[in-house]
N, C-alpha and C positions, 0 to 999 in steps of 0.2 A: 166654234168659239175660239176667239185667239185667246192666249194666254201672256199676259205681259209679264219679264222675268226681267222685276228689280229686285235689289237684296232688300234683303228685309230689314239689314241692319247696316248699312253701306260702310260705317265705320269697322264694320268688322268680318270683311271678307279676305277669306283665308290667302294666303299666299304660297307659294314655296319655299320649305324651312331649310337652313341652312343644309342641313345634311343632303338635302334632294331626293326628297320622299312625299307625299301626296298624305302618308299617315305619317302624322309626325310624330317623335319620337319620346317629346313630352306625354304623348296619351299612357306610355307607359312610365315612362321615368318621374314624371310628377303624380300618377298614382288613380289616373281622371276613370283608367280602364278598371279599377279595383273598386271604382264606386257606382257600378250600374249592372245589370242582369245581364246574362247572357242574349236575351231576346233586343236589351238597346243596345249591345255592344255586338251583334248580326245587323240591326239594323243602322248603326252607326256607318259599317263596314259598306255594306251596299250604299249608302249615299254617298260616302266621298270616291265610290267607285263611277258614279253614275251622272255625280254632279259636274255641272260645267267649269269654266275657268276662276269665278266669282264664287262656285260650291252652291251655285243655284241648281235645284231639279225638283220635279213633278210628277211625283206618281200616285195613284188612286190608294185607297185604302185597299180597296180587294186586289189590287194588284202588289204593293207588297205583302197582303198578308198570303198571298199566293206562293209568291219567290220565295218569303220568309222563312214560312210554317205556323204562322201565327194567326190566331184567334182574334178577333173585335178587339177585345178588354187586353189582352195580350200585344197587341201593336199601339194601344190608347195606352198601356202602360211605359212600353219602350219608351215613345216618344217623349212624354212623359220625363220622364229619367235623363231624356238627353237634352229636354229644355233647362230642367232644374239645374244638372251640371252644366248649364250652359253651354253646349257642344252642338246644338242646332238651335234654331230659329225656324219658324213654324206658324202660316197661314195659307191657311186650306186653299190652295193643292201646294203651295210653294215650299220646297223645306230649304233653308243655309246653314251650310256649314259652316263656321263661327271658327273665326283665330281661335288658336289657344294662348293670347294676349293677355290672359286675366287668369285671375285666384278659379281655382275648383270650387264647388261647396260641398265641405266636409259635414254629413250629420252624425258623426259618430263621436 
């Protein structure tokens, strides 16, 4: 089975940020890293390692909860975490990396 890799979100496929870094620099300085667990912010790290030029990639569930460390409920929750904060996009098997073009969502 072929796999076709559109974004999920075309309008918001990540680019390279001024600084010239692949992790930009807003994830910390706007605060995006201080609002997710440790398990979305590993799993975060591995997709924009993994992903293509558009921040397109495709990995099974038991394959990153393999790479991970993580548990079913434990990677359903990462994921989770990084849709809410908007920082991926996500249909099964597709994940994108997502501009940091927009507001965080703060629930605190």
């Amino acid at each position: 089975m072929s796999i076709c890799k559109q974004p999920i979100y075309p309008h918001r496929v990540r680019r390279v940020p001024d600084q010239f870094s692949w992790v930009d620099h807003r994830l910390v300085r706007e605060c995006y890293i201080d609002h997710i667990s440790m398990g979305a912010a590993s799993l975060y790290l591995f997709l924009i390692t993994v992903s293509d030029s558009q921040g397109l990639s495709y990995y099974s569930d038991q394959s990153l909860e393999k790479r991970l460390g993580l548990d079913d409920m434990e990677l359903e929750g990462a994921r989770q975490e990084l849709i809410v904060q908007r920082l991926v996009g996500w249909q099964r098997p597709l994940y994108q990396v997502l501009s940091l073009d927009h507001r965080r969502v703060d629930y605190d």
